[in-house]
Structures are given as C-alpha cells and as structure tokens.
C-alpha positions as CSV (number, residue, x, y, z in Angstrom):
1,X,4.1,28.9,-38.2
2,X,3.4,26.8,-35.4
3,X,3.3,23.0,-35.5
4,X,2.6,20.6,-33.4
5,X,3.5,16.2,-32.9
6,X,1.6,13.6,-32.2
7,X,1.4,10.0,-31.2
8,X,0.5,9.0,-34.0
9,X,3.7,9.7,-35.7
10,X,2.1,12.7,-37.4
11,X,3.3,16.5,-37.8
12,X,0.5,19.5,-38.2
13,X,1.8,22.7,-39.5
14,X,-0.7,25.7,-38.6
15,X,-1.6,28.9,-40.0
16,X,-1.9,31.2,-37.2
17,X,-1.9,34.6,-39.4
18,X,-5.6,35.2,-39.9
19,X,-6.3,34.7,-36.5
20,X,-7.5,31.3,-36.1
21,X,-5.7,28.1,-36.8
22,X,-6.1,26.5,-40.0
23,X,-4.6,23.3,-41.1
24,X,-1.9,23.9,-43.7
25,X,-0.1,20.6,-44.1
26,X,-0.1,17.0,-42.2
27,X,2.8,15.2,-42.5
28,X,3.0,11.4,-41.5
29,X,6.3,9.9,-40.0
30,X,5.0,6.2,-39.5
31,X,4.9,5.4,-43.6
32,X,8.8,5.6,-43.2
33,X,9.3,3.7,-40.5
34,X,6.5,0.5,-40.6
35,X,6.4,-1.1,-37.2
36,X,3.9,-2.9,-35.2
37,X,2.8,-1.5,-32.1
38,X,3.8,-3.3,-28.8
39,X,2.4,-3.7,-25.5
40,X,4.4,-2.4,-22.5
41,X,5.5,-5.0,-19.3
42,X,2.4,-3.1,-17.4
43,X,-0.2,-3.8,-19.9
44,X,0.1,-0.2,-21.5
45,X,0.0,-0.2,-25.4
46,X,3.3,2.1,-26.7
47,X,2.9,3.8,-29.6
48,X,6.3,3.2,-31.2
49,X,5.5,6.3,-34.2
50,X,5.3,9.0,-31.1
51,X,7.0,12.4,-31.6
52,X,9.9,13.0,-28.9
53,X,11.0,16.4,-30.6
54,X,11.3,18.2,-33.9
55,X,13.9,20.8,-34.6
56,X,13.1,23.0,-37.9
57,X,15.9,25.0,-39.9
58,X,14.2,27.6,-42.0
59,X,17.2,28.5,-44.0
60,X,18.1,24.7,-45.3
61,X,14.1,23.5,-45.3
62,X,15.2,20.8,-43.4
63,X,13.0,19.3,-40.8
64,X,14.7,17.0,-38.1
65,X,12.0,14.7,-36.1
66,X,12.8,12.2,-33.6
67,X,10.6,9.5,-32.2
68,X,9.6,7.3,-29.5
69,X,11.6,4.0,-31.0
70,X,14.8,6.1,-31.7
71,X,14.2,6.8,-35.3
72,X,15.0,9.8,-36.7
73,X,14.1,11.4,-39.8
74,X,15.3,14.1,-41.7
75,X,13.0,15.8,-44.2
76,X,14.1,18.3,-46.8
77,X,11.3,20.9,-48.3
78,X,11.3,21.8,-51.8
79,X,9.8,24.9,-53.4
80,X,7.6,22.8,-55.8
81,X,6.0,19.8,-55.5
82,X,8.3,16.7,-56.5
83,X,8.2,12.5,-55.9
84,X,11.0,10.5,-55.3
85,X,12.0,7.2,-52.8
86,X,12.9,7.8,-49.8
87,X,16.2,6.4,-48.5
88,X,16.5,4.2,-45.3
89,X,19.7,4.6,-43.9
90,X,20.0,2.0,-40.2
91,X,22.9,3.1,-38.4
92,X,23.5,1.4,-35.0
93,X,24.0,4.4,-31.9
94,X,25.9,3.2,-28.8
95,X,25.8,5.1,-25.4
C-alpha cells in the first residue's frame, strides 16, 4: 500500500491493487501539533506541518512520522474504529 507526505502535514494511503490509485485514507498531522506558519530570513514562507519521513511497522500498526519542526508522532491502528484523546508528550532532544 503505498503512501505518500505532504507539506501540509498530511499522509495519503493508496490502493494500488486494481490498477489505478484510489484514495483509501487521509490522515492529518497538523491537528496534533497547532502551530502558526513562519516566514523564513529570505522571505520564504516554511510550512512547519511538512513530512520529513515516515517509517510504518505492519506487525505493531504503528505508524512513526516525523516533521519539518522536529515533532514526531506516533500513531497506533486499530482493527475497528475507536475515539479517544490524544496525548502530548514534549520532551526536550539535545545534540
């Protein structure tokens, strides 16, 4: 199943199986994480909510995405539909 990120801070998953690409699912990062957009030094507007990489595990359902302003978020998919909050957890990295 391919799938593919955007700058929006949104994740398409595909079905390629009949031949042509359908969309199956749209997922949208940038309700997690709410931050204004900046302007760049240059005069270039950065979208903070961009997709930098996305790692998938099929055996766990987890989904691993990282963006543009260093969030990450890890998503867990359940067999049947559920709601529930999402927790926030900041934690400070230091290279």
């Amino acid at each position: 199943m391919p799938f593919f990120r955007h700058a929006d801070g949104s994740i398409k998953f595909w079905d390629a199986s009949a031949g042509t690409l359908q969309v199956l699912y749209k997922l949208k990062t940038a309700k997690v994480f709410e931050k204004p957009r900046s302007r760049s030094v240059d005069g270039v507007d950065e979208d903070p909510f961009a997709i930098q990489l996305i790692s998938l595990c099929p055996e766990s359902r987890k989904l691993c995405v990282a963006g543009a302003s260093s969030h990450v978020v890890l998503f867990k998919f359940r067999k049947l539909e559920s709601v529930s909050e999402t927790a926030v957890s900041l934690i400070s990295l230091s290279f």
